[in-house]
VOSE-945117 format. One record per residue: z negated, x, y negated of N, C-alpha, C, O in turn. Coordinates in pm, whole numbers, plus 50000, padded with zeros to 5 digits. Example, Ala and Ser with C-alpha at 12.3 -4.5 7.8 and 13.67 -1.06 7.14 Angstrom:
<sites>
492205131950569492205123050450492205132050330491545142450332;492925128550225492865136750106492135129049997491965134149886;
</sites>
This chain:
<sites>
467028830655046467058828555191468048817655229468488817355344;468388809755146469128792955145470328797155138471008789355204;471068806355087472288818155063472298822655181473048816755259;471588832755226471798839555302472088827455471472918828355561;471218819655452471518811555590472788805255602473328802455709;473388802255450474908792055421475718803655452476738799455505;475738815355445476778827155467476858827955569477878824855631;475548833355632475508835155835476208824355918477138826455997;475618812055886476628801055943477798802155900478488799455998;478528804655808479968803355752480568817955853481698818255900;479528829555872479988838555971480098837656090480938843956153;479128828156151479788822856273480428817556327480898820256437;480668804556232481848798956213482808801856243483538797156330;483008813956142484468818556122484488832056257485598837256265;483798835856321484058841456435484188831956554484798834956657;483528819956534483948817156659485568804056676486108797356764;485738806956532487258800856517488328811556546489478808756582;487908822856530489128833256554489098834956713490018834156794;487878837156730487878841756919487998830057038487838831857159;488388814756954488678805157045490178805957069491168806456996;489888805957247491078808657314492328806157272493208814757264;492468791557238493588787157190494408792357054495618793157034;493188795756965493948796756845493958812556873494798816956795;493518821356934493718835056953495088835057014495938842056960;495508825757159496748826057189497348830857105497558842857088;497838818157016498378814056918498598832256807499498840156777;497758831256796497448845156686498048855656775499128859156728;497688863156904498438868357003499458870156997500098879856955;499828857957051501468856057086502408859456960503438866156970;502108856056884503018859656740502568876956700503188882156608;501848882356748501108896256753502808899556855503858904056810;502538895856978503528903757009505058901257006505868906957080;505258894756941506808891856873506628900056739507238895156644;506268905756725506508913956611507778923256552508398922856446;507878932756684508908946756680510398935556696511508939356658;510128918756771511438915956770511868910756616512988914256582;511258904356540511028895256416511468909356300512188906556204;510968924656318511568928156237513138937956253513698945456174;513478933256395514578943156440515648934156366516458939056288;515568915956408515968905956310516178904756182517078898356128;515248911656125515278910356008515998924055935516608924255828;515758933656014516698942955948518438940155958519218947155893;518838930256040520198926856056520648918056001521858915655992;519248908055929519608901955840519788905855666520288898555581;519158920155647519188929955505520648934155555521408927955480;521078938255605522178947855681523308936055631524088937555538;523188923655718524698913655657524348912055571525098918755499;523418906055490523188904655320523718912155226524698910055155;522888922155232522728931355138524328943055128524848944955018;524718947455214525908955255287527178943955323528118942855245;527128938755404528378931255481528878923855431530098922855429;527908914655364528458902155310529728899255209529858906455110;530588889355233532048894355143531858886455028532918885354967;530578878554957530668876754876529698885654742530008887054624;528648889754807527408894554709527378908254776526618915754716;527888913154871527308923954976527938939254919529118940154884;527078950054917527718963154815528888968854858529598977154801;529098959955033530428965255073531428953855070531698949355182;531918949154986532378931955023533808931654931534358921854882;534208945854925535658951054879535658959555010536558967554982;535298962555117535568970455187536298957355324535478950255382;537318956355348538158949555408537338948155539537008936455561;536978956055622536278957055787535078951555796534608948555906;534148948455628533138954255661532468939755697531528938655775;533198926955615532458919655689532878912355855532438902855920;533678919755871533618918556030532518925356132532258921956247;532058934356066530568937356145529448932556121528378938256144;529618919156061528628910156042527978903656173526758902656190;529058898856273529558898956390528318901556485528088893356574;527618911356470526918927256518525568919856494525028914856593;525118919056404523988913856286523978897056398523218892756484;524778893756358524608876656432524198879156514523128873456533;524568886956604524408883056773522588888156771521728880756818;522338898756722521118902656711519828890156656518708887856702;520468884856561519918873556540519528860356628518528853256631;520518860356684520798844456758519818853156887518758847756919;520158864656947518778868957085517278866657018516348865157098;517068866456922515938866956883515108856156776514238847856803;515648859356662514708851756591515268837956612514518829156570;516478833556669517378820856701516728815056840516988804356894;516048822456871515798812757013513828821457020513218824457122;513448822756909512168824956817511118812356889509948816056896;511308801956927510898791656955510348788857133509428782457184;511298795957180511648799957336510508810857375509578811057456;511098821057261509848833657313508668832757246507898841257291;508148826157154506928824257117506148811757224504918810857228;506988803257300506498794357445505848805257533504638804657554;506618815357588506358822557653505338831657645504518833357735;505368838957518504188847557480502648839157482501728842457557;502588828757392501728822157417500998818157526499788819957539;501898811557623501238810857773501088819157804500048819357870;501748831757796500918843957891499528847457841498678851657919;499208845257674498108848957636496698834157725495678834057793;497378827257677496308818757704496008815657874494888812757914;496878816457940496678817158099495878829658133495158830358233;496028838958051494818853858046493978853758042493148861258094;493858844357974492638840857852491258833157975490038833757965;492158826458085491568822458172491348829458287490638825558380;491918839458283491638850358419492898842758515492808844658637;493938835058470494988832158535496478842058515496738850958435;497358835158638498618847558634499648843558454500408835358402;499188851458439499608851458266501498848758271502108841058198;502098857758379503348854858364504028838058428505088833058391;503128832458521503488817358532503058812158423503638801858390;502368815258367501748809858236502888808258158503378797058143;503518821058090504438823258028505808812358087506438805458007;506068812158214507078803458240506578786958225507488780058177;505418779858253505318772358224505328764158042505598752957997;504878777257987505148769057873506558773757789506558773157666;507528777557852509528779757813509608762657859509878753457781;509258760958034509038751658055508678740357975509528735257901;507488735857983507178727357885507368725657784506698716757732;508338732657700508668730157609510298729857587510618726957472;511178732057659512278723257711512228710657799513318707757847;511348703657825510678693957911510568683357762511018672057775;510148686257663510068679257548511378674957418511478666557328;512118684957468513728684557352514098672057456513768668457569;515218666657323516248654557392516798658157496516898670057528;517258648057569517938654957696519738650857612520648653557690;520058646957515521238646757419521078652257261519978652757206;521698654257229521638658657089523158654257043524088653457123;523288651656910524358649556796524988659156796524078667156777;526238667556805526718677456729528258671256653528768660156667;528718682556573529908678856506531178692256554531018704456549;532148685956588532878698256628533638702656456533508697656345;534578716156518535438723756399536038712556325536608717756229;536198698656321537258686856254536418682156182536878679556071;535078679356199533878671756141533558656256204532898646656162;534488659056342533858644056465532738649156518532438660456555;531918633956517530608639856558530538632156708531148621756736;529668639456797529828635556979528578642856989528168652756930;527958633357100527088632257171527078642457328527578639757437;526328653857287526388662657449525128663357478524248665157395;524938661657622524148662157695523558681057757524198691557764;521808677157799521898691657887522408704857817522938714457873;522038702557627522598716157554521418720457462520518712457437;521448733857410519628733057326520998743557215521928751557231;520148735057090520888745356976519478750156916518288747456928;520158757156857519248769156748518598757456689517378756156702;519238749456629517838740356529516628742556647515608748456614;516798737156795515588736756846514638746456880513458746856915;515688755456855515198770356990514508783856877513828793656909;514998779656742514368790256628513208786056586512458777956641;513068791656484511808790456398511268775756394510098773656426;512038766156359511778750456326511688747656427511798735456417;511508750556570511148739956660509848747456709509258743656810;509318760156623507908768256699506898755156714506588751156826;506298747656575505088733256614505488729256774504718730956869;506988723056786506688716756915506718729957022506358725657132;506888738457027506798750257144505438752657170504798753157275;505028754457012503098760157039502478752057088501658754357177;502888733457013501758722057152502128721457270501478724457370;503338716857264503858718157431503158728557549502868726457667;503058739257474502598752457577501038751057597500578749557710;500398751457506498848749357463498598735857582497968736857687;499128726157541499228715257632499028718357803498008717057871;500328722657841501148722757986500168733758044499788730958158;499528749057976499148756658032497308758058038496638766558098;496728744057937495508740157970495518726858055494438721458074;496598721558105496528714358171497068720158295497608710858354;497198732758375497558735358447496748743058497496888746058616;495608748558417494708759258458493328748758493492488753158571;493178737358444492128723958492492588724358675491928728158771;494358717258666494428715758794494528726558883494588725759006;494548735058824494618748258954493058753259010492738758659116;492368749658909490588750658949490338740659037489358742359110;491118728159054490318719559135490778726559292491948730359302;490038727859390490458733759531491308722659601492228725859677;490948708059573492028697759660493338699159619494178694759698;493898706359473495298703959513495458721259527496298726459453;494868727959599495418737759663496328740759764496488730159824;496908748059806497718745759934497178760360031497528771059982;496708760860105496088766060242497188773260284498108766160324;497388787460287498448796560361497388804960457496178807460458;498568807760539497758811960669497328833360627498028841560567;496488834460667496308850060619497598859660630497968869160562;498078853960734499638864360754500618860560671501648866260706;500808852760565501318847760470501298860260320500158859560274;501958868360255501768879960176501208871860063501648860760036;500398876560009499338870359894500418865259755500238854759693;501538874959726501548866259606502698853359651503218848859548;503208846459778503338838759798502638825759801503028814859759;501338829459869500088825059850500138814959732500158802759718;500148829459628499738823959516500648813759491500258802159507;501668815559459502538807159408502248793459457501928784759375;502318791359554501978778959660500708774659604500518762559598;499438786259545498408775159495499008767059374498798755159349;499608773959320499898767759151500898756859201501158748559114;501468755059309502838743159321502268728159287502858721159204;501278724559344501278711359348500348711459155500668700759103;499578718359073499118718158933500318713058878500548702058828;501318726658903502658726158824503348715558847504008711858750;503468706658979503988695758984503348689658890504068687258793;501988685258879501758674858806501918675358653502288665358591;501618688658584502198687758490502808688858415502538690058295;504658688458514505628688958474506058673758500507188670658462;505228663358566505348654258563504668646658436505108637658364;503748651758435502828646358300503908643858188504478633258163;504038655858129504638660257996506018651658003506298643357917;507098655258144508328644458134508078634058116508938628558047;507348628258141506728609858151506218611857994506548603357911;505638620057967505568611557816506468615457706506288611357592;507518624057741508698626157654509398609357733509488600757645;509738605757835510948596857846510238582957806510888572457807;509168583457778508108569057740507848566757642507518555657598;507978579457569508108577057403509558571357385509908560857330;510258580457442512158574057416512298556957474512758547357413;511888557557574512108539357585511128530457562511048519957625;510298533957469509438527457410509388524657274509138513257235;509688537757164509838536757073510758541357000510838542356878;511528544257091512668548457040512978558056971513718557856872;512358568057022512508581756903512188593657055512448593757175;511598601156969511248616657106509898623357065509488617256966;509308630357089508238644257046508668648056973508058646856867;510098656056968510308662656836509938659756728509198664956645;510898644956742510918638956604509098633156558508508637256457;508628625156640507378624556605506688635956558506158633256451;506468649056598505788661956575506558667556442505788672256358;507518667856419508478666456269507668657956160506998662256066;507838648456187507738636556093506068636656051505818637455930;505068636056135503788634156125502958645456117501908644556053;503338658056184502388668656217503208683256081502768689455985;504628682456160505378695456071505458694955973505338705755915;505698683555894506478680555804505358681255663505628688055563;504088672955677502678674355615502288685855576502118689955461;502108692455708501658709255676502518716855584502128724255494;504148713255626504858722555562505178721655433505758730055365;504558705955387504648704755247503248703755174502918699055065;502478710455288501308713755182500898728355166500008733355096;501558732555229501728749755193503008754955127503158767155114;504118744655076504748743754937504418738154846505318734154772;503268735654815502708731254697501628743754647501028752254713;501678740754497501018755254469499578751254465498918760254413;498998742954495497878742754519497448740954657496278737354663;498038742354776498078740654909497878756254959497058759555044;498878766254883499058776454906497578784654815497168795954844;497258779854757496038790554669494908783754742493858789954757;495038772154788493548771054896493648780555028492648786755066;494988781655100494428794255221494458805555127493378811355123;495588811555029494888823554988493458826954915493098838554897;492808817054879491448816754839490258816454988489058819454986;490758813755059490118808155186490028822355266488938826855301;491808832155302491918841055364491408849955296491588860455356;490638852255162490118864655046488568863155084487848872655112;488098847755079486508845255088486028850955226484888855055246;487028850755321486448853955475486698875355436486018884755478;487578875255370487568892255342486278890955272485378895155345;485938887655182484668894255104483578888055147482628888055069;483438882355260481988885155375482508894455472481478893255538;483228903355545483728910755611484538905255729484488911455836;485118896755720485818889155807487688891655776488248889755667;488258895455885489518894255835490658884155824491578881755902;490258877355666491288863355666492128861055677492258849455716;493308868355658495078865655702494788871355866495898873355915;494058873455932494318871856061493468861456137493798856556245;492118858056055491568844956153492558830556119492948821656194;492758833155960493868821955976495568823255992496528815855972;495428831356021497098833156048497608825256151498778821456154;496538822056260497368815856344497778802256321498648796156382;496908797056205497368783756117498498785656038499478778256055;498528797155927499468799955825500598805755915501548798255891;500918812755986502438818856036503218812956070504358814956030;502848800056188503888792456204504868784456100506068782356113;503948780555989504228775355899505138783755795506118779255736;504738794155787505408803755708506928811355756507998814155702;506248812855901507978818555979508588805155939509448807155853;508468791155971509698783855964510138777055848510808766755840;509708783655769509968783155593510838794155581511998792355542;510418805455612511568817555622512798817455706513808824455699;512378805155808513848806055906514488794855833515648794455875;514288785255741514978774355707515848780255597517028776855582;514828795155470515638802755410516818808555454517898807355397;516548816755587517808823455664518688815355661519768816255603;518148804255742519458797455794520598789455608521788790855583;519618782655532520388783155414521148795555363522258795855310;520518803055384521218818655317522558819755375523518823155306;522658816355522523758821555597524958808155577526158810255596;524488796755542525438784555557525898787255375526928781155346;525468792955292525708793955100525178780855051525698774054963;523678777055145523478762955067522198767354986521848779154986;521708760454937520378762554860518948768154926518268759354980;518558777954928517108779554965515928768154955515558763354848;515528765555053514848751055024513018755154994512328747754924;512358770255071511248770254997510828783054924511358794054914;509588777254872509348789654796508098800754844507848812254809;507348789754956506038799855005506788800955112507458791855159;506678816255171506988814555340506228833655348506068839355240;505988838455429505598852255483505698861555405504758866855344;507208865255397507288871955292506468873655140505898883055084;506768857655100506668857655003505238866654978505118878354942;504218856255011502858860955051502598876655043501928882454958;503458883555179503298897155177503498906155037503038917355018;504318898254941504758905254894504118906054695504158913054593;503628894154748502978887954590501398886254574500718888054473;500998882154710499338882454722498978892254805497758893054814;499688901754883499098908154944499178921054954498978925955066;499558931954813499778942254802498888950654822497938950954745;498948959054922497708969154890497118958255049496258964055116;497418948755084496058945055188495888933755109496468931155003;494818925755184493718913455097493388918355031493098930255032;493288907154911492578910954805493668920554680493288922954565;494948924554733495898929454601495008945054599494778950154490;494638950354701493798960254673494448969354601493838974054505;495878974254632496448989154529496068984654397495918993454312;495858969254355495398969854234494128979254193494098988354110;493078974354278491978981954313491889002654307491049010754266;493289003654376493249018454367493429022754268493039034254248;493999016554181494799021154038493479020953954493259030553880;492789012653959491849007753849490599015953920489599016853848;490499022054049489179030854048489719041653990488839047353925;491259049953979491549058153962491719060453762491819070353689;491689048653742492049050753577489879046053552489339052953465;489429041153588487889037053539486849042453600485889043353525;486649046653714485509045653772485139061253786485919069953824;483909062853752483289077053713482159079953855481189087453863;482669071953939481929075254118482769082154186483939078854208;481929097854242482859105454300482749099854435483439106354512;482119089654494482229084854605483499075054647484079074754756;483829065054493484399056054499486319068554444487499065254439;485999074854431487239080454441487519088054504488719091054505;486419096754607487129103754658487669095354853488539099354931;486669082854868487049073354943488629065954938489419062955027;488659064554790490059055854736491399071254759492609070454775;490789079754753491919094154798492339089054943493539087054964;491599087255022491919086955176492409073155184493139071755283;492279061855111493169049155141493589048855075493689036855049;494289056854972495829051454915496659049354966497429039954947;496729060755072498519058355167498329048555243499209040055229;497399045555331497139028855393497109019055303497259008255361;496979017855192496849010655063498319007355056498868996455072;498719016655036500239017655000501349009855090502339004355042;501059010255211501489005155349500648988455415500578982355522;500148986955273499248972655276498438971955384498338961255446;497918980355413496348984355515495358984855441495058995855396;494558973155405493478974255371492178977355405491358976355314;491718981655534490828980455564489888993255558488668991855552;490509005855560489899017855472489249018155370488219024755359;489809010055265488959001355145488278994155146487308995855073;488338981955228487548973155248486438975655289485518970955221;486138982355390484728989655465484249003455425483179006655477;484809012455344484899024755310483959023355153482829027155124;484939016755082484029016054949482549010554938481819016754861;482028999655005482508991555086483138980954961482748982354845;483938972354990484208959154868483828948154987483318938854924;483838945155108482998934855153481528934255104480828943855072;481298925255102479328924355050479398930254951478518938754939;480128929354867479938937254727480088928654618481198926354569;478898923054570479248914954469480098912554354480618902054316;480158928454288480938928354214482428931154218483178929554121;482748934654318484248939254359484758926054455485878923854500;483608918754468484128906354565484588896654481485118887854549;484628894054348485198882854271486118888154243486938879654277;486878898854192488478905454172489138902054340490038894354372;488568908054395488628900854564489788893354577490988895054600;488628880054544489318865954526490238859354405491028849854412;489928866454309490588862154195491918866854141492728860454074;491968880954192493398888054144494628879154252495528872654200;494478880154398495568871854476495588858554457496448851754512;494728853554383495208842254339496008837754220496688827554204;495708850554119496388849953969497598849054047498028838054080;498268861654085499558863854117500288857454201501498858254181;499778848454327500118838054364500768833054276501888837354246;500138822154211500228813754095501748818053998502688810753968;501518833053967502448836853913503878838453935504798837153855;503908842754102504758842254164505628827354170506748824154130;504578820354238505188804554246506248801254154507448801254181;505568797654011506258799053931507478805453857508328799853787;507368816353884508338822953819509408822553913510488827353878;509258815754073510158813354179510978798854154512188796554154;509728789154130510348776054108511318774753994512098765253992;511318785153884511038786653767512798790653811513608782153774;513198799553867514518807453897514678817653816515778821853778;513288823353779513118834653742513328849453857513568861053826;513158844253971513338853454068513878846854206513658834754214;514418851654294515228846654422514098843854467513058849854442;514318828354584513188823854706513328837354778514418843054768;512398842854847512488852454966513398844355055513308832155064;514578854455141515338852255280515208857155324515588852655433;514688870355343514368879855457513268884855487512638890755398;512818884055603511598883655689511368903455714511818909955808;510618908155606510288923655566509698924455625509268913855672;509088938855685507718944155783506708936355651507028933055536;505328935355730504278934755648503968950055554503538951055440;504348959655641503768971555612504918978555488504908990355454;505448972455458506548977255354505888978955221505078971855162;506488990855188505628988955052505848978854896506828972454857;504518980854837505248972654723506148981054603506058992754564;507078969554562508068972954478509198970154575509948961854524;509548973554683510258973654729510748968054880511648970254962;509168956454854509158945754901509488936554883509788928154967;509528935554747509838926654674511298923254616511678913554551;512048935654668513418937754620514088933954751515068926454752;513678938254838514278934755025514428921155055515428916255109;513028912655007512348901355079513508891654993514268883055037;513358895454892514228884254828516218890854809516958890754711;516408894854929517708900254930518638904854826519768900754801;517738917054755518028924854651517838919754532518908920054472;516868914554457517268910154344515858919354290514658918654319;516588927354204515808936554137514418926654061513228928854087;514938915753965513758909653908512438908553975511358911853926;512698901954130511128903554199510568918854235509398922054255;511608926254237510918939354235510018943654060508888948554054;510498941753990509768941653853508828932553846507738935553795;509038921553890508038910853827506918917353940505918917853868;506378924054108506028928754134505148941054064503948940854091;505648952253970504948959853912504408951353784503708959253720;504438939953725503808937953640502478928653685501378927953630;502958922353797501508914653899500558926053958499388923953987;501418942553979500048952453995499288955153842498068956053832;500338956553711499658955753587498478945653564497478948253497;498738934253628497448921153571496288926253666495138926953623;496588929553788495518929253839494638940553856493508940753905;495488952453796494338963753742493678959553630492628965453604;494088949353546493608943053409492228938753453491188940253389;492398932853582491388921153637489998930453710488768930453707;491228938453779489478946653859488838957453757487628959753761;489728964353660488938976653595487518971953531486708981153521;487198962653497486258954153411484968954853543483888960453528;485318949353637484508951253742484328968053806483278969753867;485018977253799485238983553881484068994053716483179002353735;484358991353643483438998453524481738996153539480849004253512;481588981053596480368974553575479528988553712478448994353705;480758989553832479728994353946479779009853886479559018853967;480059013353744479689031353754477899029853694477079039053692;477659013853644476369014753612475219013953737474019015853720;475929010553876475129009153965474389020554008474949030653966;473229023554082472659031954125473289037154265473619027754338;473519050454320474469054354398473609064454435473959072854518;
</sites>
């Protein structure tokens, strides 16, 4: 009974962490940047892999890296100013979230979060003199590495705007012959005044006070921590142990915590890009990809391992003729046909391979990455890509992670068949 009560609470828990507003935003908003993140990313396989005039399969073809050109610009609309439209998406979710106009939402936090960048920045021109311009936003701010300060900024500006728009004194009174969504606007004027006053006052009060900005503080103290504790290989096997335990009570873990892990992970993958594209060193080794491609085959839990090993062990015509209908979702890393079908949630014995196979291969991965046994991932793959050849994309062709891939599905049929034998003794 003492079990069962530590689980139920750990289930409520964990539902009512996914369905709080904020971190659902959060989870949301990166939901619908999706179709742009992989239109990006196919233009980034495209100059890599094809264009490029040093490694690229066309890079004796005289024209070809001039249509690299093509690829950039696609880049720089999107995953380059990644930072901009994840402000936006966000506020619209969370101003929803309140039964408020989701698209001021959305403008307040683009808003608020250009309200927080320097009002100067450093650059270096074509000579290598460096000058001070005013009133300019570069890609460092506007991509992946500036999402932390976009997501507080917005979270911030658009729960502090939906407080003051509830109070009725700073409303503004239009006369009925006035067309309603003028109205509206006019209620939100004097909220939005204040907290676009708020947020400026404490960006220019940090600067003449301590001499620095938000950025840099939210860098230094908040980004910088996280991002080096989900490059450490034991940083990274606590959420994948964490996102497997919420799968094997029936909870779905790479999405209640995703809205913790993605940010962190896109701007590990955008720091790859952007090294990839300058010929400097790849600086990490966990980022999205990687993940997708090493712990998460088949779904949570490494499940195609799972398919392989009901299909070579298990003498249940239930458990195979179920595993018939989720292979191809299997295959396309959709787990959840399996997950609820077999069932492997609440399943004791299929719930420790669960947890234990995405963590072997984690582990394995890491290593054999730090190791320069295989390329850091640079390119940001669909989730839904399959394996083998996820693993060959993500890390911009290098056949080895595509192999070292089929031998991490070898361990972990090693791992579940043992279990997957124990349930032909179960009663069915």
């Amino acid at each position: 009974m003492e079990n069962n009560s530590i689980v139920n609470k750990m289930l409520v828990f964990a539902n009512k962490f996914s369905s709080q507003r904020h971190i659902a935003a959060i989870r949301d908003g990166f939901v619908a940047l999706i179709p742009l993140t992989i239109i990006a990313s196919f233009w980034v396989l495209v100059n890599n892999l094809l264009l490029s005039p040093t490694n690229g399969l066309l890079k004796n073809v005289t024209a070809a890296a001039k249509w690299m050109d093509l690829g950039n610009q696609v880049y720089n609309a999107s995953l380059g100013i990644l930072a901009i439209l994840i402000a936006a998406t966000i506020g619209y979710k969370l101003a929803a979230s309140y039964n408020h106009d989701g698209l001021f939402g959305a403008v307040m936090g683009i808003v608020s979060f250009v309200l927080v960048l320097p009002a100067q920045v450093a650059l270096t021109d074509v000579n290598g003199e460096s000058f001070t311009a005013g009133s300019v936003l570069t890609q460092a701010q506007t991509s992946a590495t500036g999402m932390f300060l976009a997501i507080i900024a917005t979270l911030l500006s658009v729960t502090l705007l939906v407080k003051f728009s509830n109070m009725d004194k700073l409303k503004i009174r239009m006369h009925e012959s006035v067309p309603p969504s003028i109205a509206k606007s006019f209620n939100v004027l004097i909220p939005a005044f204040l907290v676009t006053t708020i947020i400026g006052l404490l960006e220019v009060v940090i600067v003449w006070t301590v001499k620095s900005d938000i950025p840099t503080l939210i860098a230094k103290f908040f980004q910088a921590p996280l991002m080096a504790s989900f490059q450490s290989l034991g940083g990274i096997l606590v959420y994948v142990f964490l996102c497997n335990l919420l799968w094997a009570f029936g909870l779905h873990g790479t999405f209640i915590l995703g809205s913790i892990g993605e940010p962190v992970m896109l701007t590990a993958i955008q720091e790859n890009m952007d090294a990839l594209k300058n010929n400097a060193e790849l600086p990490n080794i966990v980022t999205k990809p990687f993940l997708d491609s090493f712990a998460w085959m088949g779904g949570g839990g490494m499940l195609f391992c799972l398919v392989i090993a009901i299909f070579i062990g298990s003498k249940r015509e239930d458990y195979r003729s179920i595993t018939k209908v989720g292979l191809i979702p299997s295959l396309f890393n959709v787990s959840e046909p399996l997950m609820f079908g077999l069932p492997v949630v609440f399943n004791p014995l299929l719930g420790i391979p669960l947890i234990l196979v995405p963590t072997v291969t984690t582990t394995i991965a890491y290593f054999a990455t730090s190791m320069g046994i295989i390329a850091k991932t640079s390119a940001l793959i669909p989730w839904t890509t399959p394996p083998v050849i996820s693993g060959y994309l993500a890390t911009n062709g290098d056949w080895k992670a595509a192999l070292l891939q089929v031998i991490l599905l070898a361990i972990g049929v090693v791992i579940y068949l043992p279990f997957v034998r124990m349930t032909n003794k179960e009663k069915f």
